[in-house]
Structures are given as C-alpha cells and as structure tokens.
C-alpha positions as CSV (number, residue, x, y, z in Angstrom):
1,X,-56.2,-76.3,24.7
2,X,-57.8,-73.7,22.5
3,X,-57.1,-70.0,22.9
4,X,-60.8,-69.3,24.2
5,X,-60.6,-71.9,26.7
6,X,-57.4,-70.5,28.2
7,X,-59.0,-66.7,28.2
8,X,-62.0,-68.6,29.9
9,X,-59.4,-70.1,32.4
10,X,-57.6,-67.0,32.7
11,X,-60.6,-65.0,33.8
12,X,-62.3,-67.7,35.9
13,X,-58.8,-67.4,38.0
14,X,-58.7,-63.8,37.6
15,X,-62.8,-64.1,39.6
16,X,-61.6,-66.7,42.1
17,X,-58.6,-64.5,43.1
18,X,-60.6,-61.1,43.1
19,X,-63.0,-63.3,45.8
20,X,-60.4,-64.6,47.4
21,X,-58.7,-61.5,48.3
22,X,-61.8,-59.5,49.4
23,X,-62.8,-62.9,51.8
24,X,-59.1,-62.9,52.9
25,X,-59.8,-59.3,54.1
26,X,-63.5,-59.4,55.6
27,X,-62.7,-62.5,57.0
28,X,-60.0,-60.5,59.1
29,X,-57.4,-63.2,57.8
30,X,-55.5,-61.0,55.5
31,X,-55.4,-56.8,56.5
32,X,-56.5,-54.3,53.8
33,X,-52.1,-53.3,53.5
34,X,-51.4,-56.4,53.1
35,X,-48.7,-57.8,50.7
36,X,-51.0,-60.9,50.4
37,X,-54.1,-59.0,49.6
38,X,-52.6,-56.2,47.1
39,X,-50.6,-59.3,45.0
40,X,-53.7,-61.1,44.5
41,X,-55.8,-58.6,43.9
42,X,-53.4,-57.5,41.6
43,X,-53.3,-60.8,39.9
44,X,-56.9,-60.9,39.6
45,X,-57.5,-57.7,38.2
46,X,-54.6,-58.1,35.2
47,X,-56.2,-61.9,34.1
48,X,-59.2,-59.8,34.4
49,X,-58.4,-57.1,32.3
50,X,-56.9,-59.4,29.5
51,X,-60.4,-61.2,29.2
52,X,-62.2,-58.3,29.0
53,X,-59.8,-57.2,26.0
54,X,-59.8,-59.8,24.5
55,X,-63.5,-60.0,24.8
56,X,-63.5,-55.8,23.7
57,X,-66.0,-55.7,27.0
58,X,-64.2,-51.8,27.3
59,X,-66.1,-51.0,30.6
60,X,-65.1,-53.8,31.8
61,X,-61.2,-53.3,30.8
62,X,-61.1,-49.8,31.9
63,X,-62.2,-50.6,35.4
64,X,-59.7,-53.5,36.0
65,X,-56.9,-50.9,34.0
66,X,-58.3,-48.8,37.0
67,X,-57.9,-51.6,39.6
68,X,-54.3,-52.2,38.4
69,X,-53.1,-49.2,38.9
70,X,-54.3,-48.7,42.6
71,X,-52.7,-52.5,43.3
72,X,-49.8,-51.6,41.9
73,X,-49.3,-48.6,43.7
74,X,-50.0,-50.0,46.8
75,X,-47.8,-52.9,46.6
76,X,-45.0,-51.0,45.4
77,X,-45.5,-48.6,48.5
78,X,-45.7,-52.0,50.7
79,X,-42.1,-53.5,49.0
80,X,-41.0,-49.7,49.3
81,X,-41.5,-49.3,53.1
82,X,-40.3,-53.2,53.3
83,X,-37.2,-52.2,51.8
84,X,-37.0,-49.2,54.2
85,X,-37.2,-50.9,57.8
86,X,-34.7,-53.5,56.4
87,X,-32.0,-50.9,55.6
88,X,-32.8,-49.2,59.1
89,X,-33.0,-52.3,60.8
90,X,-29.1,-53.0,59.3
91,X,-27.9,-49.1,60.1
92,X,-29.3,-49.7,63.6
93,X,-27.3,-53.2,64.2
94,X,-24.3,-51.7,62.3
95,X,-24.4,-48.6,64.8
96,X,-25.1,-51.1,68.1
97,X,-21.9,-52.9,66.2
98,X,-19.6,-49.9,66.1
C-alpha cells in the first residue's frame, strides 16, 4: 500500500468516525460527556488533522488542531472525574470497613 492510499484511508476513517460520533449523540445513543463520544471524536479529528497536513489544506488542519484540543480536554476531564468517584468510592468502603 502506497503512502497516499493510507492518508486516503486514514482520513476516510477519520470522516466515518467524525459521523459516527455526532449520530451516536443525536441519535440519543451516546450523551454529549460521553467517554464514547469524546474518544471518537477525538480519533477522528487527529486522522483528520494528519490528512489535511499532509495535504497542506491549513484551514482545514487548524480546525481539527482546534477540535483536538476541545476532545482532549474533555476526555481528560471525563478519565479525571472517573478517577475521582473511584478513589471516593474506596475511602467510603474503607471508612464503612473501619
């Protein structure tokens, strides 16, 4: 497989999981906080931003560079909070254990 083709390949996937994630949501299937939604958008947007490097389509790259940015944020305050309730959820069986 040539270089091109896997760009091509890479960005087609990076589409199909940019869809994906927005029917997840208006669909009602996946919520808007979501783990599920913010990884795949996040996916999505990275292939995305590669091709349009690659490709020097700059518009293009600085909006997925954008998009990036706001998924990782959000999924890191999703793990974050995650991480939270679990160490609560320990203290408060510890305590009940005490």
């Amino acid at each position: 497989m040539s270089l091109i083709t896997l760009i091509t390949v890479l960005g087609w996937v990076g589409a199909v999981a940019g869809i994906v994630a927005y029917g997840m949501v208006s669909k009602g299937r996946w919520g808007a906080g979501s783990f599920a939604f913010q990884l795949t958008n996040l996916g999505g947007a990275t292939a995305m931003f590669l091709v349009a490097a690659v490709n020097g389509v700059w518009p293009s790259a600085a909006a997925n560079v954008a998009w990036i940015v706001i998924g990782a944020h959000a999924t890191l305050t999703i793990l974050r909070k995650r991480h939270q309730e679990r160490a609560a959820a320990r203290r408060a069986a510890f305590d009940l254990a005490a």
